[in-house]
N, C-alpha and C positions, 0 to 999 in steps of 0.2 A: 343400467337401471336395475338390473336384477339383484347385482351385488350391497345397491341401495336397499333392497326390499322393493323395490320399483317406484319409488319415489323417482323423479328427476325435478332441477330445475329450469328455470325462462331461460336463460344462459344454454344447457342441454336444450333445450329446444329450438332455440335460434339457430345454433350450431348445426344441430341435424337437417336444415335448411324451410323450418317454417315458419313464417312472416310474425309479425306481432298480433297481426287482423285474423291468422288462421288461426294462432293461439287461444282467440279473446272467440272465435267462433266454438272450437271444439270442446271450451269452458261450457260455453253459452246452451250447446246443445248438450252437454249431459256426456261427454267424449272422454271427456279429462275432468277430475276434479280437482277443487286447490284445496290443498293442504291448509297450507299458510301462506305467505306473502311470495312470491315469485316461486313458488312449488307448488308440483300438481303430480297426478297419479293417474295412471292408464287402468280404468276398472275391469276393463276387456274380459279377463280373463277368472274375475269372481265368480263366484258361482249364483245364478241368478234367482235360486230359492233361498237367499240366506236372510235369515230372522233379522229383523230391522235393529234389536239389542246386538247381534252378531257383527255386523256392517256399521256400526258406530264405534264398537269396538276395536274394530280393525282399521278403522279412520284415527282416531286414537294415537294408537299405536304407530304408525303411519308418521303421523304429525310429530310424536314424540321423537320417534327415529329422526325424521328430517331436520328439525329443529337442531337435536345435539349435533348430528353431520353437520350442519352449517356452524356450530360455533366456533369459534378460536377461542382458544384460551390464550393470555397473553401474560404478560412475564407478572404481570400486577396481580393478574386471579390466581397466579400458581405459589408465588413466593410471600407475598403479603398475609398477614391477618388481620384482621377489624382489630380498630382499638377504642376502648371504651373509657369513656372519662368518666375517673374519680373522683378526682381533686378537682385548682384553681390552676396549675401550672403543668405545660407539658409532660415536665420529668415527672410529673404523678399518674400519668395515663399508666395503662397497662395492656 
């Protein structure tokens, strides 16, 4: 978690042995926050006078981190480029 920035995800947390019900509680009561979709974050350890501009920021950021860790790039996003039509006929694209 730490080497995430302490992001983890529902997957990490099943794993570490808590149920989907203590997941959807510890949401609920303000324990864990979600990121985004099946990622959440252990506030625990924020500092609990941080300016409300401060703590958005670093939700942020957070989200942004997680989001790229989950992406895959795949052989299409790496090796292709858009192609833009010109013309009427394929061999005119570029």
């Amino acid at each position: 978690m730490t080497a995430r920035g302490g992001w983890f995800s529902r997957a990490n947390a099943l794993d570490a042995g808590y149920s989907a019900g203590e997941l959807r509680l510890r949401v609920r009561r303000g324990h864990w926050l979600r990121l985004s979709r099946d990622v959440y974050v252990d506030p625990l350890d924020w500092p609990a006078d941080e300016a409300p501009w401060e703590r958005a920021q670093r939700m942020h950021v957070l989200t942004a981190r997680a989001v790229a860790g989950r992406m895959a790039l795949t052989r299409w996003s790496v090796t292709s480029r858009p192609q833009y039509f010109t013309g009427s006929r394929p061999g005119d694209w570029t």
